[in-house]
C-alpha positions as CSV (number, residue, x, y, z in Angstrom):
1,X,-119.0,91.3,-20.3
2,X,-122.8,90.6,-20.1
3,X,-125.0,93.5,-20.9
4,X,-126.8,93.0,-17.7
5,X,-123.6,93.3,-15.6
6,X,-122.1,96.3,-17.6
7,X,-125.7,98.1,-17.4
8,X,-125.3,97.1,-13.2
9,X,-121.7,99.0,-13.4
10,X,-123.2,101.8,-15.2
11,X,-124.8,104.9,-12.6
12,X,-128.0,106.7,-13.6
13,X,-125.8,109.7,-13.7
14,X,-123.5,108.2,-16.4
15,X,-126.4,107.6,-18.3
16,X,-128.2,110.7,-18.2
17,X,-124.7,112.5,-19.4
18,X,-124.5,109.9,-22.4
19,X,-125.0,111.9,-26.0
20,X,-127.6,111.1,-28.0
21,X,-125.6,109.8,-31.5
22,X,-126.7,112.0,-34.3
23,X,-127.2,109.7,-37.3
24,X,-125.6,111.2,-40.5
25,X,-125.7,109.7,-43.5
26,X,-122.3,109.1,-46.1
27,X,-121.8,111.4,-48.8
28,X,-122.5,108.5,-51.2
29,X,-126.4,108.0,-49.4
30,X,-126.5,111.7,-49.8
31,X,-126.1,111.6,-53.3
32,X,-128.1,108.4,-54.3
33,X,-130.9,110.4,-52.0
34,X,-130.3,113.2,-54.5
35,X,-130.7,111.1,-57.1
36,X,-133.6,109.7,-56.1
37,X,-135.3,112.9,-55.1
38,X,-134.9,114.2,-58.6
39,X,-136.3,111.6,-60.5
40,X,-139.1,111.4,-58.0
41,X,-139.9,115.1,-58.2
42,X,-139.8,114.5,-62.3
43,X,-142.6,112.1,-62.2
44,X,-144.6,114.0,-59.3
45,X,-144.3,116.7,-62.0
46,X,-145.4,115.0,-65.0
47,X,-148.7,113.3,-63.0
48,X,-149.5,117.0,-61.2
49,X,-148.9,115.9,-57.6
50,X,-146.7,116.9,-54.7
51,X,-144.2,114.5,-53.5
52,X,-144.6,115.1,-50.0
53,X,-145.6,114.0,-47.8
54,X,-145.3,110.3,-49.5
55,X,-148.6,109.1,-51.7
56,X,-147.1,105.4,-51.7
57,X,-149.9,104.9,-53.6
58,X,-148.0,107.3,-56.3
59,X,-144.6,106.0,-54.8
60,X,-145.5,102.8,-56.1
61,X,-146.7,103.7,-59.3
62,X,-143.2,105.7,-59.7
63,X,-141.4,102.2,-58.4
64,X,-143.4,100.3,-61.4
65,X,-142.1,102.9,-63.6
66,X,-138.5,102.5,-62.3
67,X,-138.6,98.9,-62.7
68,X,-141.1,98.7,-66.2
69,X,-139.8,101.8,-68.1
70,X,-136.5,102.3,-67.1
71,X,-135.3,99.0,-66.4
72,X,-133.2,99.9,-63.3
73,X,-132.8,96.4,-61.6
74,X,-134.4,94.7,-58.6
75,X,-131.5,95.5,-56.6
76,X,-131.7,99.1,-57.2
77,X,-135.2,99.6,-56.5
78,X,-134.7,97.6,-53.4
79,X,-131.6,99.6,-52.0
80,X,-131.3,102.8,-52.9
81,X,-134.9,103.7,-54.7
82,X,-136.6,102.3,-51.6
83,X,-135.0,103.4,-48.6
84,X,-134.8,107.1,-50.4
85,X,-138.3,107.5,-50.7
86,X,-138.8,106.3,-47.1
87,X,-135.7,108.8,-45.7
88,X,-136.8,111.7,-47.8
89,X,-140.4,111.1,-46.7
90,X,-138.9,111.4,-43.1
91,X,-136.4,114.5,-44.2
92,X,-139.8,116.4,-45.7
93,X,-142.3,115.9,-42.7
94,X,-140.7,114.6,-39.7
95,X,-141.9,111.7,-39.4
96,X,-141.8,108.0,-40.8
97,X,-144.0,106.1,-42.8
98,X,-147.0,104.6,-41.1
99,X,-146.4,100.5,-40.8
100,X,-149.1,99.9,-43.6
101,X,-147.6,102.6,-45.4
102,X,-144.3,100.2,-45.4
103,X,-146.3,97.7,-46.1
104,X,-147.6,99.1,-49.0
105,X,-143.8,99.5,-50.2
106,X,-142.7,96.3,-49.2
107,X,-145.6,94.4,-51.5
108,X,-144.2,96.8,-54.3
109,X,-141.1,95.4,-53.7
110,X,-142.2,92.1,-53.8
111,X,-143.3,93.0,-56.7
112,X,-140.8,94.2,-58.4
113,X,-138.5,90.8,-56.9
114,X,-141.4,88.1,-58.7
115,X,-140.7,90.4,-62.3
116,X,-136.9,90.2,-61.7
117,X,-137.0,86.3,-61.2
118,X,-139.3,85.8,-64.5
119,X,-137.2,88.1,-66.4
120,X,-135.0,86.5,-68.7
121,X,-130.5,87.6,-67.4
122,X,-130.7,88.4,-71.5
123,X,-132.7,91.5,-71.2
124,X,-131.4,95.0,-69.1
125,X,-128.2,96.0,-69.2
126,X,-125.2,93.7,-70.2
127,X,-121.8,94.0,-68.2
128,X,-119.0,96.1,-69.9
129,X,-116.1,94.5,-71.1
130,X,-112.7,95.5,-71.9
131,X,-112.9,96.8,-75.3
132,X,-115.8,99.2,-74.3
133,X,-114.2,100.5,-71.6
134,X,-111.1,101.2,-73.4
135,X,-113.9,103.7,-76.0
136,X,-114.7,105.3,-73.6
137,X,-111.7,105.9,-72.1
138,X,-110.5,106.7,-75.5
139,X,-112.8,109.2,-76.5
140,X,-112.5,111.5,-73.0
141,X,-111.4,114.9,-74.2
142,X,-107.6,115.0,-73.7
143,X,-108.1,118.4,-72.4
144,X,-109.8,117.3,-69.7
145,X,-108.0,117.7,-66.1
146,X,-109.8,115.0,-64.2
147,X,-109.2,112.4,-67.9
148,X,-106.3,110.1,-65.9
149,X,-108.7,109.8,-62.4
150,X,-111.9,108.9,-64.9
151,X,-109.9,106.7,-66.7
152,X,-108.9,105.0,-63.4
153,X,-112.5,104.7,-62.3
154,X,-113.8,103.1,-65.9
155,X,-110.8,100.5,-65.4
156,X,-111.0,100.1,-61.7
157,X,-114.9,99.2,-61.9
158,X,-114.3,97.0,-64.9
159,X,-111.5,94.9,-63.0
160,X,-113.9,95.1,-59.4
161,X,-117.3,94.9,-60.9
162,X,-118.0,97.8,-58.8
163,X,-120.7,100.3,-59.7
164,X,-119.8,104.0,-60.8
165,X,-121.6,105.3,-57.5
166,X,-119.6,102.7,-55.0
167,X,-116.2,103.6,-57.3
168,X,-116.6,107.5,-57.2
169,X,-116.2,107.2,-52.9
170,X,-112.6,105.9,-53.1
171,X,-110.0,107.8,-52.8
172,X,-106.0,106.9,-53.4
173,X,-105.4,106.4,-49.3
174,X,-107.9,103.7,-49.5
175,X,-106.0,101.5,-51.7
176,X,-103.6,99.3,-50.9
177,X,-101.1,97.4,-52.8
178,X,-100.0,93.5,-52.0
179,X,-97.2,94.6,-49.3
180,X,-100.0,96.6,-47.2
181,X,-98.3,99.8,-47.8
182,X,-100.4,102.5,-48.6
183,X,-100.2,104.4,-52.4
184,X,-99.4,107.7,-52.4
185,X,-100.1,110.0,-54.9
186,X,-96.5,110.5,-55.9
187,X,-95.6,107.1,-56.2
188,X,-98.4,106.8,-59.4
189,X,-97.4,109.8,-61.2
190,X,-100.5,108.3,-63.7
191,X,-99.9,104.7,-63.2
192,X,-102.8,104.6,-60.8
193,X,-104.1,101.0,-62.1
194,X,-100.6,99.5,-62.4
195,X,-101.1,97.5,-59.6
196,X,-104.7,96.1,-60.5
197,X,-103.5,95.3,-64.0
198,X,-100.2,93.3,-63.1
C-alpha cells in the first residue's frame, strides 16, 4: 500500500497516540562507545583539555593520532571512532554537532581514506593464521573457566574473518548447523567448533 493512502486510512487520533521509538543502541555500540570514550579521554588528558563538548579541531588531531600512531585502519576510524565521538558528543551535551562541525570530521575522514589508499596492504596488521591461533589457544591458563568459550571465539574468528568485537556478541542459540536446527548447549559438551571445522 502507497504511503499516501495508508497515511489517508490513518486518523489524527491514531497518530497523536503513536509512541515515540526510543532509540537504544546494542550492547556491542555500547562498548565500542566505551572504548572510544576511553582512549579519547586519554588523549584529552595528555594535551590538558576537556573532551566535551567536542573540539573537532582536537577530535581531529586525536583521529590523526588513531590513524598515524596507532595504526588502527581506515575502517575503524570510519565506523566506530567516528560515529563515537559524534554520539558521545550528543550523550555529553544534548545536542549534535553543528553541520560544519561534521564537516570538519568528514574532511578528517577523507583524510584518513587518501593515507589508507597510498599505504602499502604490507604495513598494519597481518591476518592471523592457524598456527597462531592455535598459541594462543595453547597458552590460555587451563585453569581458566571461560578457556573452551575463548578458544571457540580465537577459532570461530579465524574460520569467519570476524573481528573479536563482532565475535564476542554471539551466543550458542545464534548458531546454526547445516540441518537448520539450533545447537544447544548440551549437544557440544566442548565440541563447540565441530561443526565449523568438518
Amino acid at each position: 500500500m502507497k504511503f499516501a493512502a495508508l497515511l489517508e486510512q490513518t486518523s489524527q487520533e491514531d497518530i497523536e497516540r503513536m509512541e515515540m521509538v526510543q532509540f537504544e543502541y546494542s550492547k556491542n555500540t555500547i562498548r565500542k562507545h566505551k572504548w572510544v570514550k576511553d582512549m579519547y579521554q586519554l588523549f584529552c588528558d595528555k594535551i590538558s583539555r576537556i573532551p566535551y563538548p567536542l573540539d573537532v579541531n582536537i577530535a581531529c588531531k586525536f583521529i590523526t593520532f588513531c590513524n598515524d600512531k596507532k595504526k588502527y585502519s581506515s575502517g575503524s576510524i570510519n565506523n566506530i571512532i567516528i560515529p563515537a565521538l559524534r554520539a558521545l558528543h550528543r550523550e555529553f551535551t544534548g545536542t549534535p554537532l553543528t553541520r560544519k562541525e561534521n564537516q570538519v570530521l568528514l574532511d578528517s575522514s577523507r583524510a584518513v581514506n587518501r593515507v589508507a589508499a597510498k599505504t602499502s596492504t604490507s604495513e598494519g596488521k597481518a591476518p592471523a593464521i592457524l598456527v597462531d591461533v592455535m598459541f594462543i589457544i595453547q597458552n590460555i591458563p587451563q585453569g581458566l573457566t571461560t578457556r573452551d568459550e575463548e578458544a571457540s571465539l580465537y577459532l570461530f574468528g579465524l574460520y569467519t574473518g570476524s573481528r573479536s568485537v563482532t565475535v564476542a556478541e554471539i551466543t550458542i542459540k545464534d548458531i546454526r548447523i547445516s540441518n537448520n536446527q539450533r545447537i544447544t548447549r548440551s549437544q557440544t559438551q566442548g565440541k563447540f567448533f565441530y561443526c565449523f571445522l568438518t
